[in-house]
N, C-alpha and C positions, 0 to 999 in steps of 0.2 A: 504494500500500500504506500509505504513511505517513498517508494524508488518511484511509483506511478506521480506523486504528488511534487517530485522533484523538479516533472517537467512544465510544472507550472509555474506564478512568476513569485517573485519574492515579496513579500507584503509584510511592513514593521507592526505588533498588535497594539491595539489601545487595552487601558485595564479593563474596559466594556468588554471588548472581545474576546479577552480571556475569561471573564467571568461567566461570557455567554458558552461559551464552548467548555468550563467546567462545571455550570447547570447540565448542559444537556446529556455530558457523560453521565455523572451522577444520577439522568433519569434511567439511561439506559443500563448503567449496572445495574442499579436497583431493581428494577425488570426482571431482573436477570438474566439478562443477555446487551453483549454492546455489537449493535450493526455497522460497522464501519460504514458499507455506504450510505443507509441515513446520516451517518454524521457527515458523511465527506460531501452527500449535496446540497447539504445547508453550509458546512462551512471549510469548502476547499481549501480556498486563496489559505487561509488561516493559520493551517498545516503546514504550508510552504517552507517558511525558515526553519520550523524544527524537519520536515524532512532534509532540506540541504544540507546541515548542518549534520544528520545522520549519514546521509553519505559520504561527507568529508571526512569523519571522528570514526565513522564507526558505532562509538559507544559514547553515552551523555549522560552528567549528570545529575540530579534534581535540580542542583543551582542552576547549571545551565538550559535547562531547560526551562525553568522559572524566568531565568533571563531572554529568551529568545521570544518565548510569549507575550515579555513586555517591550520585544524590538532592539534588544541587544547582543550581538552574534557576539559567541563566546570567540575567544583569541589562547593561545595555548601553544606551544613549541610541543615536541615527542613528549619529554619528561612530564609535560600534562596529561598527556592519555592516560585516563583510567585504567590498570590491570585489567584481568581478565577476573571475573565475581565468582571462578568454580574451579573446580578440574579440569582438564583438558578433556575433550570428546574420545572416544575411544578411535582408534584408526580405520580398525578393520568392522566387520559386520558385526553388530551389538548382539548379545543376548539379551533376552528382557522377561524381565518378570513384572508379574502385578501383585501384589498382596494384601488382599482384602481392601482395595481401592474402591473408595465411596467418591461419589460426585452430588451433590446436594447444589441446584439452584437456589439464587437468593430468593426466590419468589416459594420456594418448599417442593418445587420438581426434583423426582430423585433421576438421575442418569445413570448410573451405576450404584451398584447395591452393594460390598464389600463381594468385587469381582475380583479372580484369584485366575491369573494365566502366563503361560510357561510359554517361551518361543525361542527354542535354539540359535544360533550364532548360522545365519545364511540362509533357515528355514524359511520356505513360504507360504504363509497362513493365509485361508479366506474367512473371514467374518460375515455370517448370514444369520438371517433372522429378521421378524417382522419389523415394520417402520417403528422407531421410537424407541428402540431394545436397548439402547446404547454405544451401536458399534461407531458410529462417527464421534462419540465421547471418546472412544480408546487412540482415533488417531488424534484429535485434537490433542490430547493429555501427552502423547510423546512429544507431539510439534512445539509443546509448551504453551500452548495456547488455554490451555487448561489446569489448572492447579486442584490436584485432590484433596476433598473436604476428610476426608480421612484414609487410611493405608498408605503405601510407598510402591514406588515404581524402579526397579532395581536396572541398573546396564551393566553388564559382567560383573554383579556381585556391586556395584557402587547405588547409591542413591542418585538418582537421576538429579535430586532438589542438589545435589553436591555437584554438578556437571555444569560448566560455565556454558549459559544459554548461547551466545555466537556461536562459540565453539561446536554445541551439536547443531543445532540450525544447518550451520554450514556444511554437516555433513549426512543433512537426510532430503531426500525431496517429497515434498507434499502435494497432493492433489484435493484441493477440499470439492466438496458435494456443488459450493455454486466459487467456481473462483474468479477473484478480482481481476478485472482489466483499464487500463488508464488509458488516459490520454497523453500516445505518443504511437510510434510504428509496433509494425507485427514484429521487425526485428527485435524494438525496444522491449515490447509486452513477453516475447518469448528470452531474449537474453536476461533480463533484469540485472544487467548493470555486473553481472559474475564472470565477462573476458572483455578485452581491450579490443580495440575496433580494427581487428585484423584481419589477415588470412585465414587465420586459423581460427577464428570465430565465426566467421563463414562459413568453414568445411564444417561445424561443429553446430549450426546453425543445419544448413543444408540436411544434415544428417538426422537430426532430430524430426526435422518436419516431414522426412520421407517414411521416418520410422512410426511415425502415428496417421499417416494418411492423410497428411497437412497440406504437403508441396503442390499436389495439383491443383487444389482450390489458389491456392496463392500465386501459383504461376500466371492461373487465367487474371487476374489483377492486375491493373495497366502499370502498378509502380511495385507487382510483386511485394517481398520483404520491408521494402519501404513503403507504404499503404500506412495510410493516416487509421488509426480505431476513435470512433465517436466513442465517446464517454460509454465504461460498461459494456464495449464493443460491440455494441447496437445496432453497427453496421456490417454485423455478420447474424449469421443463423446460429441458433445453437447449439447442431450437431460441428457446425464450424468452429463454435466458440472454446468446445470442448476440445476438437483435436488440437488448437493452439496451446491450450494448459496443458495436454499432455508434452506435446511439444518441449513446453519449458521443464516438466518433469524430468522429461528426457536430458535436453542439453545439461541440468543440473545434478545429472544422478548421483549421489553421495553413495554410501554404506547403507544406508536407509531406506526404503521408499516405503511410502503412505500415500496410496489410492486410495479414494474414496467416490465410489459408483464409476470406474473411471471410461467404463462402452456406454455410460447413460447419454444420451439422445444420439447414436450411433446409428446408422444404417448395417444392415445383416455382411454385405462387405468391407465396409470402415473397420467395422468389430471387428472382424477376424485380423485385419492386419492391427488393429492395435493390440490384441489379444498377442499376437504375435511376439509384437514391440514388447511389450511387458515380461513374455516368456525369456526374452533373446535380454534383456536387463536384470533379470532376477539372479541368475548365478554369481555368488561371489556377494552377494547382498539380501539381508531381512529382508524379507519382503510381508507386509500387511496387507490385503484388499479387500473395501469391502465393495461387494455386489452382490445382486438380485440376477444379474445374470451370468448364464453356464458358462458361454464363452469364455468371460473374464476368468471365470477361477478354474478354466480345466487342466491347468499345470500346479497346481500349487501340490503341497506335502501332504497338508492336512486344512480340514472344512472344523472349523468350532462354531458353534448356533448359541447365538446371545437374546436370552429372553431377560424381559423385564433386571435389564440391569448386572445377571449374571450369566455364566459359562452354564448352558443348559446342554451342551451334550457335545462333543470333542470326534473325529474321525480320522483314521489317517486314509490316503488314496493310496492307489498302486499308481506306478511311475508312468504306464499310457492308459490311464482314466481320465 
């Protein structure tokens, strides 16, 4: 969100405007839930300096964030950079555990019930089960998008609350159920800012959008790769708007990956070559997915069915199921 908000312009805030845009947070926690796009299309421009300022730093911190709200861009040499707030992410393909992991909305929604689940170093799990079970809680809670109201999330034996949030970020890819798109190109929307504007961003570009089924729609586009996205990429369909996130899954693939619905508004040929893409990325990497559809999970190790919050029933496959 903050790399989409980057390419808009820079705007200094009044203490109005911080105060408006720290009511409206505080409505939407309190909900229990916070929408970024409602907040981003009442108040874009807003976000601008503290996103810029995220991409230059990296990491920021309360003061300077506090400062930037009120129209003062912090200033800092290396020896200012904030350390890293954890342990180091682990290199290779994580194990994980959950242990008795509750999610409690502030509003008294339960999302996970003390769910308790095992996932080897490399294995590829599918998550199924009815709408509302909790499986898109389990990717949110690795992405760290999620904080557990009670139990712990282990990676090879560490607490994940112990693991400096950059640090895993950078080394998982996410795919959420509706994901964000900005205003800037399809190159923009699919690199997010994670290679330098090369050759080799290109191949690596090219590669990604052939691997989900992307490149031909984008071909036919009179400026291809460089194609402007209308806010929310409004100016695509969104079986199109899908293949482009996977896309960025793809070019970004870490140790990690977290799909979630990722053939959802897919056509019966798109799905199989993204079924594909996914299969041909899973080796050498965790892999989580959740889907409603076959195609998506007919490679995976093992299928676990999440009711009402917990692990209702675990399966392994055999290797051509």
């Amino acid at each position: 969100v903050f790399l989409g908000m980057s390419m808009g312009r820079t705007q200094n805030l009044s203490e109005a405007t911080a105060q408006k845009i720290d009511s409206e947070v505080r409505r939407l926690v309190n909900q229990g839930y916070v929408d970024a796009k409602e907040i981003l299309s009442k108040h874009h421009d807003e976000f601008v300096a503290v996103a810029e300022a995220l991409l230059e730093y990296e990491t920021l911190t309360g003061d300077e964030i506090r400062d930037l709200i009120a129209g003062k861009r912090p200033s800092r040499d290396d020896a200012d950079t904030p350390p890293p707030t954890g342990a180091p992410a682990p290199e290779g393909p994580p194990a994980i555990r959950f242990e008795g992991v509750r999610v409690v909305h502030a509003d008294g929604r339960v999302a996970l019930d003390r769910l308790d689940l095992d996932v080897a170093a490399g294995e590829r799990i599918a998550l199924v089960g009815p709408s509302g079970a909790g499986k898109s809680t389990v990717l949110a809670l690795l992405a760290r998008f999620v904080e557990p109201t009670a139990g712990r999330i282990l990676i090879d034996g560490r607490p994940l609350a112990e693991i400096d949030v950059a640090s895993w970020r950078a080394r998982l890819a996410y795919l959420p159920q509706t994901p964000p798109f900005f205003d800037g190109t399809i190159a923009d929307n699919v690199v997010m800012g994670r290679a330098p504007d090369d050759g080799d961003r290109r191949r690596r570009l090219d590669r990604a959008l052939e691997a989900t089924g992307a490149a031909a729609f984008v071909a036919r586009l009179p400026l291809g790769v460089e194609t402007p996205l209308a806010e929310a990429g409004d100016n695509l369909s969104g079986g199109e708007r899908r293949r482009l996130a996977l896309a960025r899954a793809v070019f970004g693939a870490g140790p990690l990956l977290l799909l979630d619905e990722p053939t959802a508004q897919l056509d019966e040929a798109t799905e199989r070559t993204v079924a594909a893409a996914i299969a041909a990325l899973a080796p050498g990497r965790t892999t989580l997915v959740v889907s409603h559809r076959p195609e998506a999970v007919a490679g995976v190790d093992r299928v676990v069915r999440i009711e009402a919050g917990r692990v209702a029933a675990a399966a392994r496959r055999d290797a051509d199921a």
